[in-house]
Structure formats: structure tokens, C-alpha cells
C-alpha positions as CSV (number, residue, x, y, z in Angstrom):
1,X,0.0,0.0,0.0
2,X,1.5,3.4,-0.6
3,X,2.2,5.7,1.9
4,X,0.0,8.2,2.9
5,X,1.7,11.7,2.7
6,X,0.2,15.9,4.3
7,X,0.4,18.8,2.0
8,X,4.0,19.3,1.3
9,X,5.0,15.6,1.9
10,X,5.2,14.6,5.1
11,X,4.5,11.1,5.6
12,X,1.4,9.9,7.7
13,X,2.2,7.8,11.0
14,X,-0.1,6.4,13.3
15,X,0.0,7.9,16.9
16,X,-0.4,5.8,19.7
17,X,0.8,5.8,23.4
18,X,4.0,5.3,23.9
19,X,4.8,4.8,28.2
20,X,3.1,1.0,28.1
21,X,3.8,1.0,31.8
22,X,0.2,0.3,33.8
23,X,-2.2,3.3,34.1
24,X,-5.0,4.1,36.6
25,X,-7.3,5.4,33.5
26,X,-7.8,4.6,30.3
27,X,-9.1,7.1,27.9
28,X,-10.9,6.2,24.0
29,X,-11.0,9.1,21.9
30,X,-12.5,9.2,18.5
31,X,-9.3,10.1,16.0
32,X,-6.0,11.4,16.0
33,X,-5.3,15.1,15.0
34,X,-2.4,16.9,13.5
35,X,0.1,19.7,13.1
36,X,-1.4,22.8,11.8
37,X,1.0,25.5,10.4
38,X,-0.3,28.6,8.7
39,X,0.8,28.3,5.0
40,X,1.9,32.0,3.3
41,X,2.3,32.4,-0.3
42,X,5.8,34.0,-1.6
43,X,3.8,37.6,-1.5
44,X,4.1,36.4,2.2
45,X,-0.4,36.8,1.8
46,X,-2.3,34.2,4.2
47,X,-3.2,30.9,1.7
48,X,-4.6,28.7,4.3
49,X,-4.7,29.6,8.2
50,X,-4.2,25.8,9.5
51,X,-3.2,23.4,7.5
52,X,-2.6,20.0,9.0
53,X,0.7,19.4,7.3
54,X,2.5,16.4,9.8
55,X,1.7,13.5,12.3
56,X,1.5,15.1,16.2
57,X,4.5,13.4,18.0
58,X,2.3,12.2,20.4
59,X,-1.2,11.5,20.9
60,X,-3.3,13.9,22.4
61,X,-0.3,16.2,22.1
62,X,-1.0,19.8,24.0
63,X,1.0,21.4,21.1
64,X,4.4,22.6,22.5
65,X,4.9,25.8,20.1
66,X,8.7,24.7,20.2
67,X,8.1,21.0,19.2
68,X,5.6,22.3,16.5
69,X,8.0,24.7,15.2
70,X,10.7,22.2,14.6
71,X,8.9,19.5,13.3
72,X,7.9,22.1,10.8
73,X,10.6,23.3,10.0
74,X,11.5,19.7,9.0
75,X,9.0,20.5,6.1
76,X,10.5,21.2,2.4
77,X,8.3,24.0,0.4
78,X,9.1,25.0,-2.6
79,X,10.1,28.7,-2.6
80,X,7.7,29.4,-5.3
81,X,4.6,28.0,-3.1
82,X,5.7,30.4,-0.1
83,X,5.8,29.0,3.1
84,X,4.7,27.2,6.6
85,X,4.9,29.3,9.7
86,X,3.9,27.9,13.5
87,X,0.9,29.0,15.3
88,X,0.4,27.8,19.0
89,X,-4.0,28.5,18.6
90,X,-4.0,26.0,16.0
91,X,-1.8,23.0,17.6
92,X,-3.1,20.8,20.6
93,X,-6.7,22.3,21.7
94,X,-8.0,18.5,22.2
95,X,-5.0,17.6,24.5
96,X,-4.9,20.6,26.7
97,X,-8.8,20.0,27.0
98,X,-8.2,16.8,27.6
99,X,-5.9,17.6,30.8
100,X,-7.7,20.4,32.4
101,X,-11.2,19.1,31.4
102,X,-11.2,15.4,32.0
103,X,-8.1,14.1,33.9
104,X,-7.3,17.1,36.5
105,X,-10.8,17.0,37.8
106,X,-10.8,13.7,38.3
107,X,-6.9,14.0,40.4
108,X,-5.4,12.5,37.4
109,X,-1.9,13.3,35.8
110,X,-1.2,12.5,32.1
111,X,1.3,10.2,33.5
112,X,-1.1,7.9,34.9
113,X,-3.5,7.9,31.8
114,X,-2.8,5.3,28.9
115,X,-4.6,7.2,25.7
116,X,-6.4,5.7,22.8
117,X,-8.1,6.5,19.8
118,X,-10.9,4.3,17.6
119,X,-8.2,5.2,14.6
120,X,-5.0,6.5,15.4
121,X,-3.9,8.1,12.2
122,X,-5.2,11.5,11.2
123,X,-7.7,12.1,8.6
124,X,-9.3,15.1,6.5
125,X,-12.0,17.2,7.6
126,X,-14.2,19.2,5.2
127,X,-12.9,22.8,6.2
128,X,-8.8,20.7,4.9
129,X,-10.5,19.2,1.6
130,X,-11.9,23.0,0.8
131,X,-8.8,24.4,1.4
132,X,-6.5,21.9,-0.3
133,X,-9.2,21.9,-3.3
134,X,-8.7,25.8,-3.6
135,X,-5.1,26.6,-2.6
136,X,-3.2,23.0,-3.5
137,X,-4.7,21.6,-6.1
138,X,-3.4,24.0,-8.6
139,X,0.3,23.7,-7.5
140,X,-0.2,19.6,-7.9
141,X,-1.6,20.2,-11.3
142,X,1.7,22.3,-12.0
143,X,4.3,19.5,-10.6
144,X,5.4,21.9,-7.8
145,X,4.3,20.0,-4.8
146,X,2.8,16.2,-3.9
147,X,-0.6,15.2,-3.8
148,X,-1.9,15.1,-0.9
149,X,-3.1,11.6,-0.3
150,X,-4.7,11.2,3.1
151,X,-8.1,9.9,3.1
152,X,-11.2,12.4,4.1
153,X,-12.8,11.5,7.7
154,X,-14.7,8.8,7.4
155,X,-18.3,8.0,8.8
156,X,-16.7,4.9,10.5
157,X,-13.4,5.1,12.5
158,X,-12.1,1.7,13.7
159,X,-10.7,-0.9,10.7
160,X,-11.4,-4.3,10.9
161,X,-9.6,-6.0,13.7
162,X,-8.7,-2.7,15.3
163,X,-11.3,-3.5,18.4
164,X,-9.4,-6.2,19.5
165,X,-6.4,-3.8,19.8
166,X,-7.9,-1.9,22.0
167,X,-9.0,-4.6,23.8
168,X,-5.5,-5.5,24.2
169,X,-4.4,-2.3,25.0
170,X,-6.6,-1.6,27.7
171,X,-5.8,-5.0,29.4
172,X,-2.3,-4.4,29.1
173,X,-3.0,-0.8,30.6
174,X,-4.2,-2.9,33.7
175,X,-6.8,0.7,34.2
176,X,-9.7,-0.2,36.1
177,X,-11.7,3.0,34.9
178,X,-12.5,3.4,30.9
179,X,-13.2,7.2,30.2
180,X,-15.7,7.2,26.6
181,X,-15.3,10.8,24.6
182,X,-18.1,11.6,22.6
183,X,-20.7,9.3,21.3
184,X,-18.4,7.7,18.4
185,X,-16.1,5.4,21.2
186,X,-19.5,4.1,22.6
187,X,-20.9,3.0,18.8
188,X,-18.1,1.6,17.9
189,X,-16.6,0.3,20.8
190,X,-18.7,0.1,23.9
191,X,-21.9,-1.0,22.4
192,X,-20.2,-4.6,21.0
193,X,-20.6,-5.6,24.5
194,X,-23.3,-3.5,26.1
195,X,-25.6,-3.1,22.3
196,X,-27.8,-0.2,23.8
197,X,-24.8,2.2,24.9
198,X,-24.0,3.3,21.4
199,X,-24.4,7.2,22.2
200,X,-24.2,9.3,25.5
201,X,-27.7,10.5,25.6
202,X,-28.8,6.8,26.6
203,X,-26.9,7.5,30.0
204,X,-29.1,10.6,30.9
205,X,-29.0,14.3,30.2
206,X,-29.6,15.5,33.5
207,X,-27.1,16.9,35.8
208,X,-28.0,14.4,38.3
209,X,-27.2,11.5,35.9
210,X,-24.3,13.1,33.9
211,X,-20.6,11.7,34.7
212,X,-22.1,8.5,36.4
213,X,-20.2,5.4,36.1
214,X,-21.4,1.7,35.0
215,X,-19.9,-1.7,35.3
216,X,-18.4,-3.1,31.8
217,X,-17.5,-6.8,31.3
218,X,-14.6,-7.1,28.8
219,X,-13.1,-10.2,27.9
220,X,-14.2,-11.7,31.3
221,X,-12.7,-8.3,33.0
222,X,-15.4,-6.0,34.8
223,X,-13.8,-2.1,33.8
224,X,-15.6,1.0,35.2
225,X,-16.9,3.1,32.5
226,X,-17.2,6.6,32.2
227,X,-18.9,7.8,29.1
228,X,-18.2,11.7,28.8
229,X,-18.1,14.5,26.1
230,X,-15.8,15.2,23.8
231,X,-12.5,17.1,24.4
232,X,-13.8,19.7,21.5
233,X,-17.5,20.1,23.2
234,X,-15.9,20.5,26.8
235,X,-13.7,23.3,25.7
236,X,-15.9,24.7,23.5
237,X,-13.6,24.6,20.4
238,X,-16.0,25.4,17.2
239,X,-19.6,24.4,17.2
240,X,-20.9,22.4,20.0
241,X,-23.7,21.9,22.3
242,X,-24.3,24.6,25.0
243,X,-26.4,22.0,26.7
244,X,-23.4,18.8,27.0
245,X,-21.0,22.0,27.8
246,X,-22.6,23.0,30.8
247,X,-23.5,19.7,32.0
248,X,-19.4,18.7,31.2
249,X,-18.7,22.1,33.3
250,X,-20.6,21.2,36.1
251,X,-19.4,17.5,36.2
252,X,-15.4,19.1,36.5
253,X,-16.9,21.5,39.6
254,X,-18.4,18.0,41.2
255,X,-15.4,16.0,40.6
256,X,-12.7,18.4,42.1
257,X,-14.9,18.7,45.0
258,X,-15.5,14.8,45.5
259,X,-11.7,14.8,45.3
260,X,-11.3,16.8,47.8
């Protein structure tokens, strides 16, 4: 199969954890993002404002501006396409969401959570394939630059065989509590062994019944579950629920203060 390359060439990897030492938590997120640089023509005029143009080096990453900059950097444009500059607002929402939204509240560090996604390579939203339609396309058609060849988002995430990855992942993460972001984890995932918790409305949209937790059997292992928002609707990045935000917001308050 040939390999999947970003705008500009960079070559697709998958991003998975990398400390396999045993966790407390275990979260399951949906996909796996990427770096965004703003790409300037050679009249140094905005072309695209984030463009995913790299692998993160780490999943969930929180977006060091340093590490972005250098992996960017690593980047080869073509003096006559302009040119790829960092920008920290673009690079790690979902992972610094994920920290002060999800784990803190709970009293968990990073170091004590073993992360997952349903597909742990990045794919193209519609807002990329505009952009690259627009902007790219024209410079491919010239022989300036690569295609692009990274597959749009798709309206299933996990391949076949990926679930018992996970599976073996999360036993060898030896977590007792399963953390669920968004609704897609629980389709895909959660519902083969419990077939009516395919979305989080099924656990309650009350405040009352919001960030419960349920008993899940998993290859003969009972794992708490926690079925939650997504990192995106917690932190409010682009369009999301006011409703789920508000109910995730007052979850963090109740947590810190069960801590306690």
C-alpha cells in the first residue's frame, strides 16, 4: 500500500501511546489530529490559516509551540509555493482539554492515563479538503508539490480488527476506569458488549445522571466506565452543544470537589 503523505510531503504515522507502563485510566477518543502550520504564499499573503501538514508526535499532544516549530521546519516548500509558519491557537486544543477538562478534575496526571483513539492516524475534515481543493490543487496540477493523499474523515473510525487492539491495549493498561469521549467510542466500541450504549444521551442528560459510572465486562474483566463528552465540546472549540458543555462544566466542579 503506498504511503500516505500531508500537504508538502510529510509522511502519515499512526499515533499511539508510547509509556506502556500500567495506568490508573484509560481514555478512548474518537481520531488522531495533526500539526497545523499557517501556509503563506511567496507575496508572504495568508493561503490557508491551519493546514494539518504532519503526524503530532504524540497522541493527544498539548501542542508545544517549540516542538511544533521544529517539526515544521523539518518541512521542504518549494520557494515558489511560499511558506509554513507555526501557530500555538491551531496546535493541541483536544489535548490541553483533555488535561484540564477530563483528567485534573478527576486528580489525574497524564502520566497515569494510557490514551487511545478508535483510529490512530489523522484524517481530512471538510474545512482541509476545501482548502486543499482551492489553494493545493493548482500547485499539484503544475508538478510543484505532492498530492496530498490522506483519506477524508470517514463515517466509521475503527478498521477491521482494530477493536481487538484496543482490547488488548486496555488489558495491558491494567486501568480499572474506561473514560468514553463523545458518542463515536461508545458506537463503535462500547456498544459490541453492552448493544444499547451506542451514544451518550442513553446515559441521561440531566445533571443528576451526567458523569455516572457503569460496570463493563470485557473479555471476562469487569472495567468501570465513564462515558463523557468530547474534548472539543468541553472546551468549546468550534460548534458544540451549550447544553453537553454546561452539564461537562458542572461535572469538572463536582469532581474536584468529591476529590477533595
Amino acid at each position: 500500500m503506498p504511503e500516505l503523505v500531508y500537504p508538502f510531503g510529510s509522511k502519515l504515522k499512526p499515533v499511539v501511546q508510547k509509556d506502556r507502563s500500567p495506568k490508573k485510566v484509560f481514555v478512548l477518543g474518537v481520531y488522531a489530529s495533526a500539526v497545523h502550520a499557517g501556509w503563506y504564499g511567496p507575496d508572504s499573503k495568508i493561503r490557508v490559516r491551519a493546514l494539518a501538514v504532519a503526524s503530532e508526535p504524540g497522541i493527544f499532544w498539548r501542542g508545544d509551540e517549540a516542538e511544533a516549530e521544529k517539526i515544521i521546519r523539518k518541512i521542504s516548500v518549494p520557494e515558489a509555493c511560499g511558506y509554513l509558519k507555526s501557530d500555538d491557537r491551531f496546535n493541541g486544543p483536544s489535548g490541553r482539554a483533555l488535561d484540564e477538562y477530563f483528567l485534573e478534575p478527576l486528580g489525574y496526571s497524564r502520566e497515569e492515563a494510557w490514551l487511545c483513539d478508535l483510529l490512530p492516524e489523522t484524517r481530512l475534515n471538510e474545512g482541509q479538503l476545501k482548502a486543499l481543493q482551492s489553494e493545493y490543487a493548482p500547485l499539484v496540477e503544475r508538478g510543484l508539490v505532492p498530492k496530498v493523499t490522506i483519506p477524508p474523515v470517514p463515517s466509521r473510525f475503527m478498521k477491521p480488527g482494530r477493536s481487538a487492539e484496543i482490547v488488548a491495549e486496555l488489558m495491558e493498561s491494567r486501568a480499572d476506569l474506561l473514560i468514553t469521549l463523545g458518542d463515536v467510542p461508545l458506537r463503535e466500541f462500547v456498544s459490541q458488549y453492552e448493544g444499547d450504549w451506542d451514544r451518550l444521551s442513553v446515559f441521561g442528560k440531566s445533571e443528576r445522571e451526567y458523569g455516572r459510572r457503569y460496570e463493563l465486562t470485557i473479555d471476562g474483566r469487569i472495567i468501570l466506565l465513564l462515558p463523557l463528552v468530547h474534548p472539543r465540546q468541553a472546551g468549546r472549540l468550534g460548534s458544540s452543544s451549550s447544553k453537553w458543555a454546561k452539564l461537562h462544566k458542572d461535572w469538572t466542579t463536582r469532581a474536584r470537589d468529591e476529590g477533595r
